[in-house]
KOLTIMI-658250 format. One record per atom (N, C-alpha, C): x, y, z. Coordinates in steps of 0.001 Angstrom, whole numbers, plus 500000, padded with zeros to 6 digits. Layout:
N
XYZ...
***
This chain:
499
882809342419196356883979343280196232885098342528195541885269343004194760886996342165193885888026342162194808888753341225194938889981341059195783890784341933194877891980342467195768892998343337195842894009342868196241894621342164195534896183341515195367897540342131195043898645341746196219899802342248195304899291343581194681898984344673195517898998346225195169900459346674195394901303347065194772902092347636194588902600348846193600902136350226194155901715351562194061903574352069193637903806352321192686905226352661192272904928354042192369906118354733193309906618356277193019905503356798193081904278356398194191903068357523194371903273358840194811902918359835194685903462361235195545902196361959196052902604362776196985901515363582197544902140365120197789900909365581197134900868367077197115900022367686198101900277368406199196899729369005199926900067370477199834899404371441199947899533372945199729901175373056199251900520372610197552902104372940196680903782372520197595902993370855198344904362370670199004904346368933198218905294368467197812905634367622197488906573366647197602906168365300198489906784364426198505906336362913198572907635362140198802907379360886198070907341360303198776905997359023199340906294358078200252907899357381200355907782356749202052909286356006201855908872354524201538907919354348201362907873352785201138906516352722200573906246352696199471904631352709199001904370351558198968905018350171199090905088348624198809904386348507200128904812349257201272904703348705202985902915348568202773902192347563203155900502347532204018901102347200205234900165348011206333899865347846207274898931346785207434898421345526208131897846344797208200897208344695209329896462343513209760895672342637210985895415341895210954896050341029211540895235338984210883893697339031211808893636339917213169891994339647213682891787341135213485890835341683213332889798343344213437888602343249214215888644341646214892886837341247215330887072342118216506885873342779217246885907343000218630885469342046219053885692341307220949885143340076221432884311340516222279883402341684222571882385341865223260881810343249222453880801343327223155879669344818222469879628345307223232880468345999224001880082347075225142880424348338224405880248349498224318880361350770224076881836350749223318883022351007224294884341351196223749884815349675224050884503349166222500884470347815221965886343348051221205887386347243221071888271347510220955888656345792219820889141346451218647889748345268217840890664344742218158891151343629218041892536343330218533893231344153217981894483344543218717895341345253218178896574344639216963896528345119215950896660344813214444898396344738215105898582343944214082900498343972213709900805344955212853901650346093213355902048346316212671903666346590211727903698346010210786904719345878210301905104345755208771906342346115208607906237346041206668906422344366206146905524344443205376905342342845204611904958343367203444905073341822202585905148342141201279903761341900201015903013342467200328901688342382199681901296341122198653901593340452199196901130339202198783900066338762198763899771338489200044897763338344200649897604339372200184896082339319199925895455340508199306895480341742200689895291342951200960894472343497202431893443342824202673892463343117201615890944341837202134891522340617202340892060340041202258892507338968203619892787339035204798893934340259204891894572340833205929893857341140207071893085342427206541892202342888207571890794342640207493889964341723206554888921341489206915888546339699207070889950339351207326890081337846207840889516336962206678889934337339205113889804336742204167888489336779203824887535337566204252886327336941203669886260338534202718885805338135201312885753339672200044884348339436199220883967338026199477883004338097198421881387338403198916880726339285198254879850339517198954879647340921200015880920341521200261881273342484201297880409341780202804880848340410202638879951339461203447880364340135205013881208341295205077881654341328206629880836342229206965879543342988206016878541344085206049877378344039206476877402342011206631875695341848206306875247341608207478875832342113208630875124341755209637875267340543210171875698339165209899875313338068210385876865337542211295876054338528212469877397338152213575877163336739214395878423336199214605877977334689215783877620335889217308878007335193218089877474335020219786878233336129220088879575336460219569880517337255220415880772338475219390880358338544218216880445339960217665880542339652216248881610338116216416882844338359215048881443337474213689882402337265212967881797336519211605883203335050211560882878334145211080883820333090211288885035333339210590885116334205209777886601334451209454887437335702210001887130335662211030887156336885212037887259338382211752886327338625210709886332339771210260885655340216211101885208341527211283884538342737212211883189342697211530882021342200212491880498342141211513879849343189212299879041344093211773878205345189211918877345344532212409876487344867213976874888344132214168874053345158213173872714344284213434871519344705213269870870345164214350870403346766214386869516346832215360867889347317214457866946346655214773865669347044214167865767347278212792866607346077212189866728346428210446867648346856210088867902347972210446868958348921210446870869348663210822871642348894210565872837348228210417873682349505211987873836348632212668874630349584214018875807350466213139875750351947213292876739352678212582878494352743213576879498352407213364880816352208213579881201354196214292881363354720214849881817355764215460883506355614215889884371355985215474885968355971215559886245357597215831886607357667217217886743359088218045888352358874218626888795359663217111890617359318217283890980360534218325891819360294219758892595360964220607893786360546220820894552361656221632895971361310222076896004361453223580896757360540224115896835361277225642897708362449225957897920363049225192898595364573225328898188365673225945898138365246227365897069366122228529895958365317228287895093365075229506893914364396229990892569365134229277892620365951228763891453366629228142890917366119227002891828365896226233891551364953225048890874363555225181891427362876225975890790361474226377889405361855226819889605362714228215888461362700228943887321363340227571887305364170226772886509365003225881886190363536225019886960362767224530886276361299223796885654360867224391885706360216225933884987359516226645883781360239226993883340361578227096882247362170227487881426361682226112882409361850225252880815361903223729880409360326223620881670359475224362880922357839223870880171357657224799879938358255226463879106358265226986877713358756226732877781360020226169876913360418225518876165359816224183876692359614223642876515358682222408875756357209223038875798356749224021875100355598224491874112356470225235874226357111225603872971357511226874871665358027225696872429358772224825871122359463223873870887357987222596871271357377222588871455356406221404871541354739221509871859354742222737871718352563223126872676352076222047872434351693221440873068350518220737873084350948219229872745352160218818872242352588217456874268352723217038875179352896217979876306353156217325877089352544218401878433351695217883879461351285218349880618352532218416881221352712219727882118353897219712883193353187219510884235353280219197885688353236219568886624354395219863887460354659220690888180355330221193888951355092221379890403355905220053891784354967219872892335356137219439894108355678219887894989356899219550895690355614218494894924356066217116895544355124215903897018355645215331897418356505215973899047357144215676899782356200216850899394356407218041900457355428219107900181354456218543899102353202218280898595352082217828899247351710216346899283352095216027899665352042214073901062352750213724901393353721214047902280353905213389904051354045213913904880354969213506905862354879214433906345356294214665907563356277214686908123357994215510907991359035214143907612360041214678907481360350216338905738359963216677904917360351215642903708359942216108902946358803217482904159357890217244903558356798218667904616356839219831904738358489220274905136358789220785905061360834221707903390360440221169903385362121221086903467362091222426902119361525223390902411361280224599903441361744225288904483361075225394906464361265226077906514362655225324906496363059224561907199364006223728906542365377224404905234365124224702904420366314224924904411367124226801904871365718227396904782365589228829906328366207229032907542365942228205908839366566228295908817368079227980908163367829226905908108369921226394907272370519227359906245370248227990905440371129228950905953371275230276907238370360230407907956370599231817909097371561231440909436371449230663910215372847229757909310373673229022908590374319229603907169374655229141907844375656228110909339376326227813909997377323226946909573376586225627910111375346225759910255374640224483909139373893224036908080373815224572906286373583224274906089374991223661906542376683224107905909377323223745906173377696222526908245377512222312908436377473220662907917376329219915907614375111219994906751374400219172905383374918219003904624375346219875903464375837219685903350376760218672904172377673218731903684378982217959904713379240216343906059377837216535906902377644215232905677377232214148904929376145214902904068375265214416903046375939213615902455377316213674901394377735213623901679378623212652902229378795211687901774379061210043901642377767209634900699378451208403900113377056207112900665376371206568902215377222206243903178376192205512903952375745206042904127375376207405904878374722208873904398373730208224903393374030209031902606372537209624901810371588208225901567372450207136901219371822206215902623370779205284903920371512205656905031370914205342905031368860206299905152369762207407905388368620208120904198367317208133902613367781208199902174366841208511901858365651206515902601366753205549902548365847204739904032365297204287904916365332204621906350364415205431905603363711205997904517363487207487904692362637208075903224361706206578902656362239206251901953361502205231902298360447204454903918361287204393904863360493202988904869358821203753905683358690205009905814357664205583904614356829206426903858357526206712902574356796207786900373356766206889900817357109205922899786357431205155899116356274204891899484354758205069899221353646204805898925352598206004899747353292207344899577352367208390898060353013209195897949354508208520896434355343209132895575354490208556896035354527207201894679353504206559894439352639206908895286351215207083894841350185207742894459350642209102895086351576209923894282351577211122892935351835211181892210352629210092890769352899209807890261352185209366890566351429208538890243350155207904889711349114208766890422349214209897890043348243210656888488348426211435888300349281211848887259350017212693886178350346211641886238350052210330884967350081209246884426351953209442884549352589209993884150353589210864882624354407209450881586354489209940881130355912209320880795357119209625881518357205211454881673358646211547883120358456211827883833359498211786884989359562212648884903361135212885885154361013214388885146362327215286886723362507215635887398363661215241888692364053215958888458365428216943889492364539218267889380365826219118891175365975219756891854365895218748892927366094218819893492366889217347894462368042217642894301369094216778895354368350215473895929367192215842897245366457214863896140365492214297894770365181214553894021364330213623892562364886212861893014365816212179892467366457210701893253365874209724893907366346209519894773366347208090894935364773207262895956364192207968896295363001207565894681362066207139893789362180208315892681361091208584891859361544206930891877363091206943891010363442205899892038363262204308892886363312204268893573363041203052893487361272202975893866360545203852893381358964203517892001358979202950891320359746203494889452359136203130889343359746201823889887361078201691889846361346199676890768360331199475892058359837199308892782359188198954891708357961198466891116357380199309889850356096198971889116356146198458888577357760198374887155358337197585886234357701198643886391358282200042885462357946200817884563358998201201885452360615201267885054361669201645883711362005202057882926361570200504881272361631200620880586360644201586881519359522201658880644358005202215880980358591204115881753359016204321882151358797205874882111360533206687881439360487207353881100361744207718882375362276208903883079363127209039884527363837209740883860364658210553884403364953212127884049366067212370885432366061213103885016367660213896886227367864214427885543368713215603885689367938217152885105368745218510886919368994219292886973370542219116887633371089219723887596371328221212888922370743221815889143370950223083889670371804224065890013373045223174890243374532223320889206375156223874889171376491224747888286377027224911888468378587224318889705378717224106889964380048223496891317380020222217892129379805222538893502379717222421893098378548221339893258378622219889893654377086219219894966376841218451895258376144217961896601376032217196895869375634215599896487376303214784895656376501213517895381374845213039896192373795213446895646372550212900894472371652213255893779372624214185893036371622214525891647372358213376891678373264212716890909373489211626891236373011210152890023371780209661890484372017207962889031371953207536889401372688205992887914372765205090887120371747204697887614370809204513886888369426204587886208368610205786885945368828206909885305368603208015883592368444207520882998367693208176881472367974207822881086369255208904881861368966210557881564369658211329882276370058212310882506371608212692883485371784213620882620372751215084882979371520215789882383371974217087882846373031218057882639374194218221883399374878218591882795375120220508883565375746221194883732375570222603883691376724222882883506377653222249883306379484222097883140380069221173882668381443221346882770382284220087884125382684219490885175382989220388886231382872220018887092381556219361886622380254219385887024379449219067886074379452217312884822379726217455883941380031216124884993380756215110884973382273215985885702382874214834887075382621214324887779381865215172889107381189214422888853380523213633887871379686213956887590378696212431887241379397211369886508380713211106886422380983210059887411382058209616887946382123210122889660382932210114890537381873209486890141380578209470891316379493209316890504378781207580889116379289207334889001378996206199887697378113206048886812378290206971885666377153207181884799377854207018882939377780206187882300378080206577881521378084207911880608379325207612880018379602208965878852378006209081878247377498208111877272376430208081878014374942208657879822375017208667880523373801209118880412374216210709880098375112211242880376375377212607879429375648213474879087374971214683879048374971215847879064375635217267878653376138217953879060376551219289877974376199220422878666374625220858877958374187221815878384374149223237879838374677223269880906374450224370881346373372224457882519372970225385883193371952225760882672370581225985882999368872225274881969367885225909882903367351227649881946367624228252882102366980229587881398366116230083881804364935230229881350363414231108879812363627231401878569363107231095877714363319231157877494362969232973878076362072233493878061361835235096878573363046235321879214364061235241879705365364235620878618366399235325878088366529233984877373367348233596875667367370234317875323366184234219874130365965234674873796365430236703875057365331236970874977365229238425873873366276238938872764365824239860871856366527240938873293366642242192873306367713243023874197367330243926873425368638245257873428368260245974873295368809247275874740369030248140875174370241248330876254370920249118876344370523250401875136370136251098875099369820252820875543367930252763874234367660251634874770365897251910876236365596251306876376366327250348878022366106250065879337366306251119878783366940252151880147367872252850879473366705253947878723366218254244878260365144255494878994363843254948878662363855253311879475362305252556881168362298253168881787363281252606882594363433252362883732364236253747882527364088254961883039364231256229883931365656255995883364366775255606884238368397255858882697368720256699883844369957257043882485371053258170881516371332257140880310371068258045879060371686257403878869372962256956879702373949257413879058375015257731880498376099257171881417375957257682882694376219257212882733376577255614883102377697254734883353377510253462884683377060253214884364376318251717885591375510251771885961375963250049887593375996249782888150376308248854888704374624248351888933374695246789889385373293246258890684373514245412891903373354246247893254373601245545893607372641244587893502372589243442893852371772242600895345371743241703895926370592241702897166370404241232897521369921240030896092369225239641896096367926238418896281366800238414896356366127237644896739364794237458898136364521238165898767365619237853900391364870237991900818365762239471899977366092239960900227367588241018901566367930240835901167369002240028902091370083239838901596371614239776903025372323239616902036373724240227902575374251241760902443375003241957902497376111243103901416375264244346901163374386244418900231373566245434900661373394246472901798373267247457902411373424248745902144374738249330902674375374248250903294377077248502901644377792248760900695377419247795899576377701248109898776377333249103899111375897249734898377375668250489898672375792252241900093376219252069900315376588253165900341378204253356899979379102252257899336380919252484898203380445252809897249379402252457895946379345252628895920378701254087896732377930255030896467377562255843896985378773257268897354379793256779897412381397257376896379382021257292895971382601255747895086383460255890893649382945256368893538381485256426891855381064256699891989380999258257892872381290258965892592381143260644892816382292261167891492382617261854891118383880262641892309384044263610893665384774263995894192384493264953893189385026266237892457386550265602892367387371267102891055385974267733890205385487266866889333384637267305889654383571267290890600383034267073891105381748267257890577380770266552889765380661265383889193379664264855889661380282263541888683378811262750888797379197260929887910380223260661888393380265259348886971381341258705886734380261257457887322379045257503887108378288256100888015377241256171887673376093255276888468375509254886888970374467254115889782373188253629890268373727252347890605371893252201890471371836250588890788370319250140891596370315248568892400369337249413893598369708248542894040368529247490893807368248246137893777367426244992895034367153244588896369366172244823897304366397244658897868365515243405896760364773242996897062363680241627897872362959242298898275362764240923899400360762241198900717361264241681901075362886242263902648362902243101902422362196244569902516361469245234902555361215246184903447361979247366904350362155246657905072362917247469904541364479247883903643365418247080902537365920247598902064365645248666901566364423248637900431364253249095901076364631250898902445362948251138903197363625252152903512364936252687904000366091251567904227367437252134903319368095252345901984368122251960900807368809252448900505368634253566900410367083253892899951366701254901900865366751256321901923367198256012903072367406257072903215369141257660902428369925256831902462370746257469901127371487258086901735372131259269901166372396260376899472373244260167898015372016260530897323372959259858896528373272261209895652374333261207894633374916262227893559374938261932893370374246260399891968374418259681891430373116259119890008373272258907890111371071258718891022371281257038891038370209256747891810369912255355891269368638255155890940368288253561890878367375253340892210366957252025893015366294252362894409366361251021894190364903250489893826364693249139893572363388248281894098363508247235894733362301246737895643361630246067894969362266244783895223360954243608894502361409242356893238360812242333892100361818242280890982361577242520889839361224241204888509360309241903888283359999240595886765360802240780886805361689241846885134362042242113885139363420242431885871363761241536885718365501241249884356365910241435883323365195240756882005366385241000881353366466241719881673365220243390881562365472244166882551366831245400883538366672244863884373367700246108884230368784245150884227369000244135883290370158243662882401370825243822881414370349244037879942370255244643879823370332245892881228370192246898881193370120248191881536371718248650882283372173247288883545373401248054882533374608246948883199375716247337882567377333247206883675377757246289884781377617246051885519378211244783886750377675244616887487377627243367888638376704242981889817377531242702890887376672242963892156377508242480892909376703241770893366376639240686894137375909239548894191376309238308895225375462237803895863376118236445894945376044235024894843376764234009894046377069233182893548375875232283893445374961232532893422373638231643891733374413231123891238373790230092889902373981229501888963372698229953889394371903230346888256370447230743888442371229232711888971371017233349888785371768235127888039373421234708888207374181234262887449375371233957885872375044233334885887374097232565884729373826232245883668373364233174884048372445233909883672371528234914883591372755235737884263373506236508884099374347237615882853375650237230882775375448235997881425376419235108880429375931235477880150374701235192879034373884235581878496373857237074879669373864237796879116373803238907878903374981239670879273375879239278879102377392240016880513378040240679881595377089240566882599378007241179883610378920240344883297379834241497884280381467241276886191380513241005886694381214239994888092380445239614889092381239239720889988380911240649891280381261240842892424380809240174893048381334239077893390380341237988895351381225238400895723380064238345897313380714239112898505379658237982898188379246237105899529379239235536898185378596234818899161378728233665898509377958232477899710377611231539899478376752230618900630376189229520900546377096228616901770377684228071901888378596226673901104378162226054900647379130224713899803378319223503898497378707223889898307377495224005896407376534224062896137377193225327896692377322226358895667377513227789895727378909227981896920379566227010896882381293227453895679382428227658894836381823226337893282381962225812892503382169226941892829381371227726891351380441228911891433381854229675892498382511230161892954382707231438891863384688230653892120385132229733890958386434229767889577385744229736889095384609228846887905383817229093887583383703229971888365383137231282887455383273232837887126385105233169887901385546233275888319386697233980887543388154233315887687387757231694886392388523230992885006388221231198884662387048231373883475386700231640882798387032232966883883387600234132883604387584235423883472386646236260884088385123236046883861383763236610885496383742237184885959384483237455887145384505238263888443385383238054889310385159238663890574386001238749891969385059238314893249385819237660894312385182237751895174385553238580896420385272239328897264385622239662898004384394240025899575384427240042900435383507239958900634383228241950900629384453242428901105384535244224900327383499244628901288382820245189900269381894246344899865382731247409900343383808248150899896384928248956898779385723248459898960386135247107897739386797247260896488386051246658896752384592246470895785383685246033895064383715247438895926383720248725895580383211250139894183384627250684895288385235250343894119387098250091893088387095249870892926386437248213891361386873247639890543385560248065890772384563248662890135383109249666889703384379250493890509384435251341890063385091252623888868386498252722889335387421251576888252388481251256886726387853250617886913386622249974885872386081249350885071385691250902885631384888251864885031383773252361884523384942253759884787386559253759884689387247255314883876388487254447884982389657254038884510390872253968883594391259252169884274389854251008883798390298249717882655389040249191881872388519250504881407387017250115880514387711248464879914388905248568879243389309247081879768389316246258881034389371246258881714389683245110881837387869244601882218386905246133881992385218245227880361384942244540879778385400245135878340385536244888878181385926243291878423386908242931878777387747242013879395386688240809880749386035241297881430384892240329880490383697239864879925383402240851879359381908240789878088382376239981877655383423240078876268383596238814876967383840237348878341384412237141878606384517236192878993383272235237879945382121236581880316381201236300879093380411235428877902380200236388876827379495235787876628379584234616876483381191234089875863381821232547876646381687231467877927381392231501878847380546230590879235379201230736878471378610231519878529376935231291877977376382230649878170374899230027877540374479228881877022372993229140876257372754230340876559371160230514875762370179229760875113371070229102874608370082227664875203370436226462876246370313226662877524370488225188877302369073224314877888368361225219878135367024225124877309366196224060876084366558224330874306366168224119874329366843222987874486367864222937874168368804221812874984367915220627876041368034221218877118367711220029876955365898219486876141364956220409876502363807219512874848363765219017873903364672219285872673364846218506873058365547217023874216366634217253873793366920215922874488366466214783875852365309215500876038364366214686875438363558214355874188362896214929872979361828214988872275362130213483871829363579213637871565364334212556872046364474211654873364364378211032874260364180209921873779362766209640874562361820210610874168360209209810873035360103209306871650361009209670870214360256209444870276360875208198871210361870207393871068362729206158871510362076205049872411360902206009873464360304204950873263358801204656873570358356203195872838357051203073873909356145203923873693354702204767874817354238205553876054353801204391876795354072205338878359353421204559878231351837204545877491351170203773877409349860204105878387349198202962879671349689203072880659349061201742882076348829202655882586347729202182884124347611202608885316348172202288886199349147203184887348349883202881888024349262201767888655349928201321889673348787200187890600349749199932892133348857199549893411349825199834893489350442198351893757351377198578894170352024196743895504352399196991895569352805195037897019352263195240897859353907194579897263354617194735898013356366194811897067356968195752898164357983196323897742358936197247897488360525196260897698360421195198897716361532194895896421361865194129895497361098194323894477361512194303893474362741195235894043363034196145894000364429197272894308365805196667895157365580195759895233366622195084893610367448194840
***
């Protein structure tokens, strides 16, 4: 590979849907003096790069592949003991001849769905595959770049508690020439620190399951003339409801999580041959769990025999979860018979202070009330039907396992979708009342048990718990189509080659 010195790209511009503007600094590289990972486990992680504006002096192939250019010697396989190559560039193993393919599955923590939906496919991706691919799993916007991008996180957790002002971003956001304005503004300034962040990770798939990483990721890789060499997909974490960015025409593949999520994509401009409908990826330990209802409720010390409801709050317990759980600790006790008719475990995440007020009030029924929990598919598996807010990763999961869903808010936007998706499908009911949430517990668990009966077969027939599987096989299937990317990134020096 020829070294690349002192690139300095004068007055490059980028045109995105007839929008035009000018980087603020086309001089700035993003750099990394190390890119080696120091172990081979699955979500193998580079050191984290510096980033900052310097003058292009060192070539990038110094920068980020620890000086070594001649030869694309960081390609050939010949790793020491711990991963790296001696000039601490990032060396590809060999497995059986064959060169281990790089997988870069860019997320944000902007709600837990996103993360958790990466981590199911790198699980998956090892369980169906061993060692044939290195995952990484990185939010290269917090990592690489600056505001607002390494900051969606804070930004996203403030607007959804003012859920008014999440719902005018949501839906300001959602014409073509919004969002096509803005995300090539943010192009103008961060278009170079994406690159080195990809750069670093060699990647020849990259999977996005965050709806802000299409655009930018796919305009860098034409920008390189990589397009053909590096295969894009895009696994949506929507189940109904999407926001138009998480679709673009350049994708190899868009995984869709419904038919309704199908036909947006081709509403948004994709062929029918780019798309998918495998459903949601969920944690293969979730999906593939054997679980028995009696040894779980004996594990997990609730009545054997007792039906039991699973009030869920989330991560951050929030939500109507007090208010609910104290209608539910009324309507589940027989007064004229003096006992339960059921009873009830209560998920309160990382509020602690939850956890205190649940547990302070007065119950007659067993309860089990736990913090933020890490073994959902066990108290899942323990209880007969759920009540919580419309997220698409807890609805999914509660598909799988058979429970009837009591779905009582959801976030403007993205989760509005979910809430006819359960309820059309017949896998549950909405309503906001914690009273009459307490109601349809009580009619389920005495006088309407057919009608839960009824939910939990429906629930089953729209679950997908080989999504997951599906989806990193039929990416498996792309790479085996495609000759390997066995060449080294290299920085170019206009963006307006995207045009």
């Amino acid at each position: 590979m020829e070294e690349i010195s002192d690139v300095s790209p004068k007055n490059s511009g980028i045109v995105v849907s007839d929008v035009v503007v000018s980087p603020k600094n086309s001089d700035v590289v993003v750099v990394s003096d190390e890119s080696s990972p120091k172990n081979t486990n699955n979500d193998v992680s580079p050191k984290k790069s510096s980033v900052s504006d310097v003058s292009p002096k060192k070539s990038i192939v110094e920068k980020v592949f620890g000086g070594s250019n001649q030869g694309s010697s960081s390609f050939k396989g010949q790793s020491s003991k711990d991963g790296d190559n001696e000039e601490g560039g990032m060396e590809l193993m060999e497995i059986g001849g064959q060169r281990t393919k790089n997988v870069l599955i860019l997320m944000s923590d902007t709600g837990g769905g996103h993360r958790a939906s990466a981590e199911a496919i790198r699980d998956a991706f090892q369980i169906e595959f061993g060692d044939e691919y290195r995952i990484f799993v990185k939010d290269v916007w917090k990592e690489y770049t600056g505001w607002p991008l390494n900051d969606m996180e804070g930004q996203y957790k403030f607007m959804v508690k003012h859920v008014q002002l999440w719902k005018v971003a949501f839906h300001s956001t959602s014409p073509k020439w919004i969002h096509s304005v803005y995300l090539a503004a943010i192009a103008a300034y961060y278009a170079r620190e994406v690159e080195a962040g990809l750069m670093e990770y060699k990647p020849d798939i990259i999977i996005s399951v965050h709806p802000l990483m299409q655009h930018i990721p796919l305009w860098v890789l034409k920008w390189q003339g990589l397009e053909k060499k590096v295969i894009f997909v895009t696994v949506i974490t929507d189940l109904s409801t999407c926001h138009p960015t998480w679709f673009h025409p350049w994708v190899n593949r868009c995984y869709c999580s419904s038919k309704e999520v199908a036909k947006k994509a081709l509403q948004e401009g994709l062929e029918e041959s780019q798309t998918r409908i495998y459903g949601l990826p969920i944690r293969p330990s979730f999906a593939r769990a054997v679980l028995v209802k009696d040894q779980l409720r004996e594990e997990l010390e609730m009545d054997p025999d007792l039906p039991a409801v699973l009030l869920m709050g989330g991560g951050e317990g929030m939500g109507p979860v007090k208010k609910t759980a104290r209608a539910l600790a009324e309507s589940l006790y027989d007064k004229e018979a003096e006992k339960p008719i059921g009873q009830i475990v209560v998920i309160c995440g990382r509020n602690k202070n939850l956890v205190a007020a649940v547990e302070a009030l007065e119950w007659k029924i067993p309860v089990k009330v736990r913090g933020f929990e890490t073994q959902m598919a066990k108290w899942m598996g323990a209880c007969d039907c759920i009540i919580t807010k419309a997220g698409p990763g807890t609805i999914a999961e509660a598909l799988i396992r058979g429970l009837p869903i009591i779905l009582n808010d959801y976030i403007p936007g993205q989760e509005k979708g979910n809430v006819p998706y359960v309820v059309n499908n017949g896998a549950g009911v909405f309503t906001r009342s914690p009273k009459e949430t307490a109601k349809i517990v009580k009619e389920w668990f005495s006088t309407k048990q057919d009608d839960l009966k009824k939910m939990s077969e429906c629930a089953l027939k729209i679950a997908n718990p080989e999504a997951v599987f599906n989806i990193v096989r039929d990416i498996h299937e792309l790479a085996q189509q495609r000759e390997p990317s066995a060449f080294p990134y290299m920085l170019t020096s206009s963006f307006t080659s995207i045009i």
